[in-house]
C-alpha positions in Angstrom: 0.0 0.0 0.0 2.9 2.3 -0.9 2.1 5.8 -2.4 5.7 5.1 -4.0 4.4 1.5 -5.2 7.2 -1.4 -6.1 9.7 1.3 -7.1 9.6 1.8 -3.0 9.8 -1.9 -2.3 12.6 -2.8 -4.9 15.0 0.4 -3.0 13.5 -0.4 0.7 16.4 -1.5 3.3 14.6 -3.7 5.4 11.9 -6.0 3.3 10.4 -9.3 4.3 8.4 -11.0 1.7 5.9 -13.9 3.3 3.9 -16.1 0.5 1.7 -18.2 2.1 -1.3 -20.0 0.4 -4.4 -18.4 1.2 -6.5 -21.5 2.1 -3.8 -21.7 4.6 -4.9 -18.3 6.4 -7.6 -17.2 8.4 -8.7 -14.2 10.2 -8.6 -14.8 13.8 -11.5 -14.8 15.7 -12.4 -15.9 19.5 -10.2 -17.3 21.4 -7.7 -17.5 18.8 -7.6 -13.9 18.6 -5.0 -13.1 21.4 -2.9 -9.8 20.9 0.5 -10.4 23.2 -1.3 -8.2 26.0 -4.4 -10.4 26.1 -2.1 -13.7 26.1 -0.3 -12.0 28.9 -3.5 -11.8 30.7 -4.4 -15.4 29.8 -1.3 -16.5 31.6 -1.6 -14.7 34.6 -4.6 -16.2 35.4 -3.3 -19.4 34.8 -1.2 -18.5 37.8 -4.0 -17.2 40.1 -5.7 -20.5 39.6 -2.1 -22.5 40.0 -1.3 -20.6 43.5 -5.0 -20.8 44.7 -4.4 -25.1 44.6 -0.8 -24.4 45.9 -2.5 -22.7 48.9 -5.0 -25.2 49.6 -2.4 -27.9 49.2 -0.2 -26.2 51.6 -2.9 -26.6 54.2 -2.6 -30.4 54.4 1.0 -29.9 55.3 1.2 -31.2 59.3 4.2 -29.1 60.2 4.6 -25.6 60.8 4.8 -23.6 57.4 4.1 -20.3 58.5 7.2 -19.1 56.0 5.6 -20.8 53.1 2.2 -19.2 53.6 3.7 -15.9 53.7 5.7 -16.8 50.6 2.7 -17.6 48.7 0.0 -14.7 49.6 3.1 -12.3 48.5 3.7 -14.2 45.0 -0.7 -13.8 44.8 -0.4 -10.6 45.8 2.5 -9.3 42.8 0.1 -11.6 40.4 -3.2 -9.7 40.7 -1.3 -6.8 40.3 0.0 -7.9 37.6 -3.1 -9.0 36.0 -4.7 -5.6 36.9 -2.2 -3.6 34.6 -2.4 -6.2 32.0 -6.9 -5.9 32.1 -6.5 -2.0 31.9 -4.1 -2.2 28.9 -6.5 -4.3 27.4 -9.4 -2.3 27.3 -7.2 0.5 25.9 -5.9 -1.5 23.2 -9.9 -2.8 21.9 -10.6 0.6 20.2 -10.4 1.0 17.3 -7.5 -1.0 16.8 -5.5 -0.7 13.5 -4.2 -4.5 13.8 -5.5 -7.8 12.0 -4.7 -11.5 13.8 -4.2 -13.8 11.1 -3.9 -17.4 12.0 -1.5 -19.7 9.7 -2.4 -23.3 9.9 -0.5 -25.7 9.1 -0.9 -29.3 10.1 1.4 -29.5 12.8 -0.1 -26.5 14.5 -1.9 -23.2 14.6 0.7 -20.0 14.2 -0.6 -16.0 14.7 0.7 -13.0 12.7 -0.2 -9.9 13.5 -0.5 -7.4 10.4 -0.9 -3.2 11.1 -2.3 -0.7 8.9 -2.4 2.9 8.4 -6.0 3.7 9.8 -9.2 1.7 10.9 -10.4 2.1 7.5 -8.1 0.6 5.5 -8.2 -2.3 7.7 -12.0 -2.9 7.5 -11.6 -2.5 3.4 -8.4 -5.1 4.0 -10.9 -7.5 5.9 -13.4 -7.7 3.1 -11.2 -8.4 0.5 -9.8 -11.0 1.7 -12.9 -12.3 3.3 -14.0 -12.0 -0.5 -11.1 -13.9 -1.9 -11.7 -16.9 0.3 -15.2 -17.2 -0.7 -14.0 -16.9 -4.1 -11.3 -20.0 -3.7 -14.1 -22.0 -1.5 -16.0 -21.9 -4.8 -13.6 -22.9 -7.0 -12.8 -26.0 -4.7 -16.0 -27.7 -5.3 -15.4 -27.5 -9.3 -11.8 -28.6 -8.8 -11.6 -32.0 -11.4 -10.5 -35.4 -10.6 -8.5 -36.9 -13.5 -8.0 -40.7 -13.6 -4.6 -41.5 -14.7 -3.7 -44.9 -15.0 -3.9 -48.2 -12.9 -0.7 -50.4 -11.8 -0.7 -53.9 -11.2 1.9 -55.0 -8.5 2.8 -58.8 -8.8 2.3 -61.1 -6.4 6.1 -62.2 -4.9 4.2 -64.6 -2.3 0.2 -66.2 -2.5 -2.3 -64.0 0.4 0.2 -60.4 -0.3 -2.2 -57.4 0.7 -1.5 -53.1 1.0 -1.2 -52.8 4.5 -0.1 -48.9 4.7 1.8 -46.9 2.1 3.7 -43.2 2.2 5.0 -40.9 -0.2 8.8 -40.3 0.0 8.9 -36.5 -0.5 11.6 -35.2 -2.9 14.1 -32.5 -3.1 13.6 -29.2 -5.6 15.5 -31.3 -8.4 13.6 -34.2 -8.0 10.5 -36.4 -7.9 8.8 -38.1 -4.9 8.4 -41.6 -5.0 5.9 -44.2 -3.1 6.8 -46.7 -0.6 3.9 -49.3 -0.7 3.9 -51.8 2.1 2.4 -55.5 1.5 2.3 -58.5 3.8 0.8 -61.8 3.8 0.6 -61.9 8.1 4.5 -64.0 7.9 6.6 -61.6 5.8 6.7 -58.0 4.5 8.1 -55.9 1.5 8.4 -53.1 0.4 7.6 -51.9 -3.3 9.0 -48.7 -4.5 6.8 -46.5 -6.9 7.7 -43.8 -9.1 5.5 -40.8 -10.0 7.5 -39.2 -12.4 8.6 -39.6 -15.3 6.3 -43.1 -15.6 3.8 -44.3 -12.8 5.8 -47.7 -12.8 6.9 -50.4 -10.3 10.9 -49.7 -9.6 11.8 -52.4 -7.2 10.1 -54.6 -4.8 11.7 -56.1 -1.8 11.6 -58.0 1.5 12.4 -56.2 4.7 11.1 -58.2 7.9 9.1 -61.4 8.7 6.3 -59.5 10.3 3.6 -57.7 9.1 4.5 -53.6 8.3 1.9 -51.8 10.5 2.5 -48.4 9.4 5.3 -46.3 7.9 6.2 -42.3 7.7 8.2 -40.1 5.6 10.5 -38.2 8.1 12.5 -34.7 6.6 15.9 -34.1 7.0 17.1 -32.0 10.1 16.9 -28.0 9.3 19.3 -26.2 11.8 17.0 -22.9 11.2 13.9 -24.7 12.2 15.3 -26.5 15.4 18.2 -24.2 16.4 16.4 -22.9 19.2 15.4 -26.3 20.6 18.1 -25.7 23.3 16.1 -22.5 24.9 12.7 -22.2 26.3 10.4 -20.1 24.0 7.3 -18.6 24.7 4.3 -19.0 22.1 0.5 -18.4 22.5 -0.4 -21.9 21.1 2.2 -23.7 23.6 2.4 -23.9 27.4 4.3 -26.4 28.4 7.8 -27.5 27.5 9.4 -30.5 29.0 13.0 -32.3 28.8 14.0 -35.9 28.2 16.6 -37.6 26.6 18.0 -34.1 25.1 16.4 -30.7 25.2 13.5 -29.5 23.8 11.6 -26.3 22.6 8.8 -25.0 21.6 9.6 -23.1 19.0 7.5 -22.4 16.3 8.7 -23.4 13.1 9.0 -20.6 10.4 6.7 -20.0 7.9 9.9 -19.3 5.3 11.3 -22.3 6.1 10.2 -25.4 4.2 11.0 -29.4 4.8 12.7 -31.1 2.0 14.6 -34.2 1.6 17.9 -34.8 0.4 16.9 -37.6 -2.2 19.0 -36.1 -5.0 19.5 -39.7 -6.9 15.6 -40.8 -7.4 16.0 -40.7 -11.2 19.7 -42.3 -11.5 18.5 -45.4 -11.9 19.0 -48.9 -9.9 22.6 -48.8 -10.4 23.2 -46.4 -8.0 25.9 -46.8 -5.3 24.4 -48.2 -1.9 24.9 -47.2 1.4 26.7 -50.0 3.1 24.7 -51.9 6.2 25.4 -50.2 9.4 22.7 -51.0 12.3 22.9 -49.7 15.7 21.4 -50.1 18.9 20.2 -49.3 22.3 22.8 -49.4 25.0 19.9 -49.8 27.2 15.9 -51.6 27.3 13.9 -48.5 26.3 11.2 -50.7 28.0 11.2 -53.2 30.8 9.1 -55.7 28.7 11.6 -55.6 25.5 14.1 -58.5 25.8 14.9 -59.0 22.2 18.6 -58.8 21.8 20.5 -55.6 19.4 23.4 -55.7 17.8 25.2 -52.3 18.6 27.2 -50.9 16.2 28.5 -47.1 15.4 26.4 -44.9 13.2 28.0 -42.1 11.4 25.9 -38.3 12.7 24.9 -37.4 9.4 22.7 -41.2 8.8 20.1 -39.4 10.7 19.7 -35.8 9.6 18.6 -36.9 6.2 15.2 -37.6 5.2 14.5 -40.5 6.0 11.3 -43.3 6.0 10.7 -44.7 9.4 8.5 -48.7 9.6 6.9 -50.3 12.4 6.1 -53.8 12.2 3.9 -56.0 14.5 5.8 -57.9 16.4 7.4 -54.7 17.8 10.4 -53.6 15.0 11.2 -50.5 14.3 13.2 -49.7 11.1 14.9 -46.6 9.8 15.8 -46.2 6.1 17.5 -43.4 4.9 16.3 -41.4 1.4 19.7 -40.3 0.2 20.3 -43.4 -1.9 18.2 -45.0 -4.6 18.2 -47.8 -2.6 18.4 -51.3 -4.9 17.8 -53.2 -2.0 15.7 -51.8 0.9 15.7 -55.2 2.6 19.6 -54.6 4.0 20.7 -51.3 3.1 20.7 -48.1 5.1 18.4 -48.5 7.9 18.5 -48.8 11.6 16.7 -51.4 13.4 15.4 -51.0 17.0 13.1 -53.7 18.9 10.4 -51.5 20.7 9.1 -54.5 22.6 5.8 -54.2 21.6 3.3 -53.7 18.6 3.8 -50.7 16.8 0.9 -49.0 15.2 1.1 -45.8 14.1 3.7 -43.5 13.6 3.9 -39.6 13.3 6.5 -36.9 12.5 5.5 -34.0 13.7 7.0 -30.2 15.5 10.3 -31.8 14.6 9.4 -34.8 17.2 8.6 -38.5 16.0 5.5 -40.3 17.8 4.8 -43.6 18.1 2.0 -45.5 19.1 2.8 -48.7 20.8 0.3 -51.8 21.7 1.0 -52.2 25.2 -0.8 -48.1 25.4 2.5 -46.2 25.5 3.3 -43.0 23.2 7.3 -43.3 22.4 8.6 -39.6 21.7 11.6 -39.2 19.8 13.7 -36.2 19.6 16.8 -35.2 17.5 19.8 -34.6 19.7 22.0 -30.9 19.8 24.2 -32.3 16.7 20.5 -32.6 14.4 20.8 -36.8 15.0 17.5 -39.1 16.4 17.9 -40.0 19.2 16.5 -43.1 19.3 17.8 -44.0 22.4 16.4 -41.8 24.8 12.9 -41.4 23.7 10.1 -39.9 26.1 7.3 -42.4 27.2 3.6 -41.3 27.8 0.7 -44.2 28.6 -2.4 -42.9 26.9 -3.8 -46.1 27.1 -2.6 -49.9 28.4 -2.6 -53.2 26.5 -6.4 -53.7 26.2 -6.7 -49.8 25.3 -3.4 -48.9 23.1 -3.4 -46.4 20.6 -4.1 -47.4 17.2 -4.3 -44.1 14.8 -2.9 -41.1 15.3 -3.0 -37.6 13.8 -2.4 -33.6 14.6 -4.4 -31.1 13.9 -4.4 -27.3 15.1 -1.1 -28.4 16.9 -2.3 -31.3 18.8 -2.0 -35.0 18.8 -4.9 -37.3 18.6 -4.9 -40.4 19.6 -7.3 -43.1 18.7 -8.3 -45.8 22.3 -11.3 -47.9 20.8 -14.1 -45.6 20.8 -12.2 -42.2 22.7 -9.7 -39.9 21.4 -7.2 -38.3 23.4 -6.3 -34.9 22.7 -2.2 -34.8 23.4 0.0 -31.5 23.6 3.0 -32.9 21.9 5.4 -30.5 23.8 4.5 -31.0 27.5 2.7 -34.7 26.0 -0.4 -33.7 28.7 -3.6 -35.3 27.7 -5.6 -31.8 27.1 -8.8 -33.7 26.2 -10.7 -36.8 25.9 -14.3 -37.6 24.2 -16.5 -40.6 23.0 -16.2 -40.8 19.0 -19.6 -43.2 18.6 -22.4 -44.0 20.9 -22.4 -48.0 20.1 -18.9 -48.0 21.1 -17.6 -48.8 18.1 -13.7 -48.4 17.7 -12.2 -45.6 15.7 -11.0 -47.2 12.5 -9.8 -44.2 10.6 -9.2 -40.6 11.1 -7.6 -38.1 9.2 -7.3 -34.2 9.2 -7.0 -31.1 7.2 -9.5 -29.1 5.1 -10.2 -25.2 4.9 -8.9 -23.7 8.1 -7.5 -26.7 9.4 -10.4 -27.5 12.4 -11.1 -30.1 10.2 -10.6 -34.0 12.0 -12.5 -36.7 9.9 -13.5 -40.0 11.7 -15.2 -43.2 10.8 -15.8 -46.1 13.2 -14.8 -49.8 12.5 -17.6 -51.4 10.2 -19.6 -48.2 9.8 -20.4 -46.6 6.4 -20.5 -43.1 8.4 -18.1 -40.6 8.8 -17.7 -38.0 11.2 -16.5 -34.2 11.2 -15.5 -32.8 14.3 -14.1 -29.6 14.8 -10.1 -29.3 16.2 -10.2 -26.7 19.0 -13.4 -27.1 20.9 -13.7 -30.6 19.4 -17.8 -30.8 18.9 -19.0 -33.1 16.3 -20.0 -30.7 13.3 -21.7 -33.4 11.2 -22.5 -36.9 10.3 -23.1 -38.5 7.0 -23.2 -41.8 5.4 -22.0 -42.7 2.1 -24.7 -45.8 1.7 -26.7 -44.3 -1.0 -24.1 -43.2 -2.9 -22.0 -46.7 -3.0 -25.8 -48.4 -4.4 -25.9 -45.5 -7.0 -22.1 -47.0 -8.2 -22.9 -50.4 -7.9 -25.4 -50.4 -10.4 -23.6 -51.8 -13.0 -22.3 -55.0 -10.9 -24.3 -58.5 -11.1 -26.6 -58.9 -8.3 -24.8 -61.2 -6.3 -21.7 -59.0 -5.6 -23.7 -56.1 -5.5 -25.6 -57.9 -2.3 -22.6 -59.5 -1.2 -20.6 -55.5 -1.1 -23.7 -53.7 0.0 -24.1 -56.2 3.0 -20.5 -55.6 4.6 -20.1 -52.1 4.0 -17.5 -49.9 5.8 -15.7 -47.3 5.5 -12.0 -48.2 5.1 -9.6 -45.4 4.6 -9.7 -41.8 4.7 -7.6 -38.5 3.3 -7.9 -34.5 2.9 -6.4 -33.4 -0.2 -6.8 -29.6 -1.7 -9.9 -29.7 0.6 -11.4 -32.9 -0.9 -12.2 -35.1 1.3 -11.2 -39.1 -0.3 -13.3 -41.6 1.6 -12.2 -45.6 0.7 -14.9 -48.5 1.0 -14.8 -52.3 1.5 -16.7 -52.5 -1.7 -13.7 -50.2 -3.6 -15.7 -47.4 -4.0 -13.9 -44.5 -3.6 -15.8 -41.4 -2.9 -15.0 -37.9 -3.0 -16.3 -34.9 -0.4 -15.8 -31.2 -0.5 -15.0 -30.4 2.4 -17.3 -27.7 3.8 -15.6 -24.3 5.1 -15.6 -23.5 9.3 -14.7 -21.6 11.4 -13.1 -21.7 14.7 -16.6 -20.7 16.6 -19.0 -23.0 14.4 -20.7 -25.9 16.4 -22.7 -27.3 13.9 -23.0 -27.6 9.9 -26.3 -27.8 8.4 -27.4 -29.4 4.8 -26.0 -32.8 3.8 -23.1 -32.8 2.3 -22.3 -33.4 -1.9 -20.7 -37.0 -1.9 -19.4 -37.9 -5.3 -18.5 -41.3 -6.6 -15.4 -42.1 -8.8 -15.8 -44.1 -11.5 -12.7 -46.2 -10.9 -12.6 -48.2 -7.8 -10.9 -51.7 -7.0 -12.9 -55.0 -6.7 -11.9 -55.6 -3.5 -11.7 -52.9 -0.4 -9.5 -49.5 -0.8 -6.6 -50.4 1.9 -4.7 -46.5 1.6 -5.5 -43.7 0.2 -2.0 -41.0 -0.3 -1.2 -38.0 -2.3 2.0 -36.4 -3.4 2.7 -33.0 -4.9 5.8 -33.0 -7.9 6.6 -30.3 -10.3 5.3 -30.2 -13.4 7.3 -31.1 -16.3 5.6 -27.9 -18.5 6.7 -25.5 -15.8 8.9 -22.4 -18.2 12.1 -21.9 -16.8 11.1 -17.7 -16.7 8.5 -18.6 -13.9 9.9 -17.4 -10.6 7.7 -19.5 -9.0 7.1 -23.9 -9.6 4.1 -25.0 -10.7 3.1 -28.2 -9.0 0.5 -30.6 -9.6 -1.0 -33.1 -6.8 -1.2 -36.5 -7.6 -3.8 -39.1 -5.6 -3.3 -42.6 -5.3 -5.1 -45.0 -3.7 -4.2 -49.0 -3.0 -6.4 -52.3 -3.1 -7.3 -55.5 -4.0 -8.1 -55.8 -8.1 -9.7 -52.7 -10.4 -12.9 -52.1 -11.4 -14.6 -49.5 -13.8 -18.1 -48.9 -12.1 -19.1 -46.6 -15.2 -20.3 -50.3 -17.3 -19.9 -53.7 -16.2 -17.1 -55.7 -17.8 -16.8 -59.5 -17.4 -13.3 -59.3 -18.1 -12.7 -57.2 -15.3 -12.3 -59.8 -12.7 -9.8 -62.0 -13.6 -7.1 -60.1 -11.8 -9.1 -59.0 -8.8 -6.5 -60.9 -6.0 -3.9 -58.6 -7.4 -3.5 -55.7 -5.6 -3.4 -52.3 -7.8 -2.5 -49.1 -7.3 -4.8 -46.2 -9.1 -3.7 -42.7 -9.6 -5.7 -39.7 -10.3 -4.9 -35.7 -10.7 -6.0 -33.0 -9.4 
């Protein structure tokens, strides 16, 4: 808003340039509106309410404690001072202000700007604009296109081979991501890499454990500028609490100008690229009492974990870490870490620079980098959300926090102090959660469906209310049409909802009949408690025969982008995993014959 215009920016000293999408912003509004003199506030009464339980703790105390009275009612007293200043600068500051809260959410967690302008006027002209633009980009999410791609048939290495999980290995800015698809048959495991780019093609497929892969995560590689801080307590007004364990850590948020990237430079070198040779290393000590497996120990070199790397839990308890430098030939041996966690692992989460994983005995294992940017691995933080009858079995973050699926509850987890914050009933028959994803416009988006239930839940992130329910019933019989009446009986009678994903605020919702189904996802705000209208439920007309086991996506840069465009244009690719392919738009006999071999489909956005 220069009178000079961009003859003033290009000559200004001091600039700072912040491009953040815009379905990423939000105005701030109730209680995530907080100006720095309001947070204050919020904090000192936090206090008022800490020393008021102090003081009626300090009562049960049977000796004398005169001293520690005294100490108290003076540390009250400087408090409500406090808090009196910090009320009557508050009331100052609410008129008329000049300054917009915008909140930036990512998935990891909810971060404030605050923006000032020249006069109230231009601020309340500012507002609508951008108010404006958001409606316009809402609008143009429900006509975004769905482009089927092309179908890949993965071969069957052992009889009974199914998806169990999959994960997209994110690339660096002079190459293409690539898909780490997980199979087992219950006794062994592999692991099929997938490219995206040039060709959607198989590139290698290998065995990695005896035990069935549970879940797997694409971790980045360490950035110093996002984790430099770790070593120093940092205040922010979406984190309270910081705690220490096995290394320090902060809660620093990360910056919105820095961006995670791997260092997977050799993706499109071919299989004939060198190999990392086998190093594995272990703990010098039981993380748990209950783990009794024996590890090799063995010296890894620092920079093995500040790449990117891909981290795999297993059933029976293994943990494996494989690192994305390398076009690895053979994933089975090469680069990785191993680690014996004692117990089932079943989810596993990077987030805030901080790995969690859900174990089966109800325990939350924490894993922090070290000072010198390493995991380490061996001195992980333990939380019980749960125990062995209750462990946690999906996991995701949204608005900053952790949630943790226990049967038919999820546990709302700070993942700095690792507090449960919150704790609610997902379904009234007690049916456990079965899948849960987030994301969406503003980012109070949480998605949940129950095991063997064909409907899915929105609930909202911060003051977690359920928003809406729907089922997708009627709009798996409107695909099934075209299938012989036997097998449209047979899929109608066991339908479920099998996998979820947010992507580009569509909603993807997997069936056991291999439906898949697409949602907008309808815009919120942080203050609504309920959505009304049903909500427009599209089929695909490509499915798989048998149910949808993971649905991903992956953003890569388009081959067309001109090398005058200052900025790369991307496209998002969709891909989801299951048993066979089916067109649902006409019934083919020939369809079936491959229907035990499991497919991959990919679609555009």
């Amino acid at each position: 808003n220069s009178p000079s215009g961009k003859q003033y920016i290009d000559n200004v000293k001091h600039k700072l340039i912040m491009k953040i999408p815009l379905e990423d912003v939000d105005l701030a509004s109730g209680q995530l509106k907080k100006t720095p003199i309001a947070a204050n506030k919020s904090h000192l009464e936090e206090d008022v309410s800490i020393l008021t339980h102090i003081t009626e703790l300090a009562k049960t105390i049977s000796v004398p404690h005169q001293q520690l009275d005294e100490s108290i009612k003076d540390t009250i007293h400087i408090v409500n001072k406090h808090l009196i200043e910090e009320s009557e600068a508050d009331s100052l500051n609410d008129n008329k202000s000049v300054n917009v809260q915008l909140t930036i959410n990512t998935s990891e967690r909810i971060e404030t700007i605050e923006v000032l302008f020249s006069s109230f006027e231009q601020k309340l002209s500012w507002e609508r604009s951008f108010l404006e633009a958001k409606k316009a980009l809402f609008d143009a999410v429900g006509r975004r296109n769905v482009l089927f791609q092309h179908v890949l048939t993965l071969p069957h290495n052992r009889a009974g081979m199914q998806f169990s999980c999959a994960a997209a290995r994110l690339s660096s800015n002079d190459s293409f991501p690539d898909v780490w698809v997980c199979n087992s048959d219950g006794f062994s495991s592999q692991v099929c890499l997938v490219n995206l780019h040039p060709d959607f093609n198989l590139k290698a497929c290998n065995t990695v454990c005896t035990s069935k892969i549970t879940c797997v995560a694409f971790v980045p590689a360490h950035n110093p500028k996002r984790s430099g801080g770790s070593t120093k307590r940092k205040h922010h007004p979406h984190v309270k609490h910081v705690i220490s364990g096995g290394g320090t850590l902060g809660a620093t948020p990360e910056s919105l100008l820095d961006i995670d990237s791997s260092d997977d430079d050799d993706l499109n070198h071919g299989d004939t690229s060198s190999i990392h040779t086998d190093r594995l290393d272990s703990l010098t000590h039981d993380i748990f009492e209950t783990s009794t497996l024996p590890i090799r120990e063995e010296y890894i070199p620092e920079q093995d974990t500040r790449e990117a790397t891909m981290w795999l839990g297993t059933e029976d308890g293994g943990l494996q870490v494989f690192q994305c430098t390398e076009t690895m030939k053979t994933v089975a041996r090469k680069s990785r870490i191993l680690r014996q966690l004692g117990s089932s692992i079943y989810s596993i989460l990077h987030a805030d620079n901080k790995v969690f994983i859900a174990l089966g005995h109800g325990d939350l294992c924490v894993i922090r980098r070290d000072l010198n940017g390493r995991w380490d691995i061996d001195s992980p933080s333990i939380k019980t959300i749960g125990d062995i009858d209750n462990p946690v079995t999906v996991m995701t973050i949204a608005a900053g926090k952790i949630w943790c699926a226990c049967k038919d509850k999820i546990i709302v987890v700070c993942p700095n102090s690792l507090n449960v914050e919150h704790s609610f009933i997902v379904d009234e028959c007690h049916r456990h959660v079965g899948c849960m994803t987030s994301g969406g416009a503003s980012m109070h988006h949480v998605w949940i469906a129950s095991q063997g239930a064909h409907e899915v839940r929105l609930f909202h992130a911060t003051h977690y209310q359920c928003l809406l329910e729907t089922s997708i019933k009627s709009s798996v019989i409107q695909k099934l049409q075209t299938c012989d009446n036997i097998i449209r009986a047979h899929k109608f009678g066991c339908l479920r909802i099998t996998a979820l994903h947010v992507c580009k605020d569509i909603l993807w919702v997997g069936t056991s009949a291999g439906i898949i189904l697409n949602i907008a996802v309808p815009q919120i705000d942080s203050t609504m408690t309920k959505i009304g209208g049903a909500l427009n439920v599209k089929g695909l007309a490509y499915g798989h025969a048998g149910p949808v086991r993971f649905l991903i996506s992956a953003d890569i840069a388009s081959p067309e982008n001109s090398s005058m465009q200052t900025s790369p244009v991307t496209k998002t690719l969709v891909l989801s995993g299951g048993d066979g392919f089916e067109d649902y738009q006409s019934y083919d006999e020939t369809l079936g014959k491959d229907d035990a071999m499991c497919h991959v489909i990919l679609w555009q956005l």
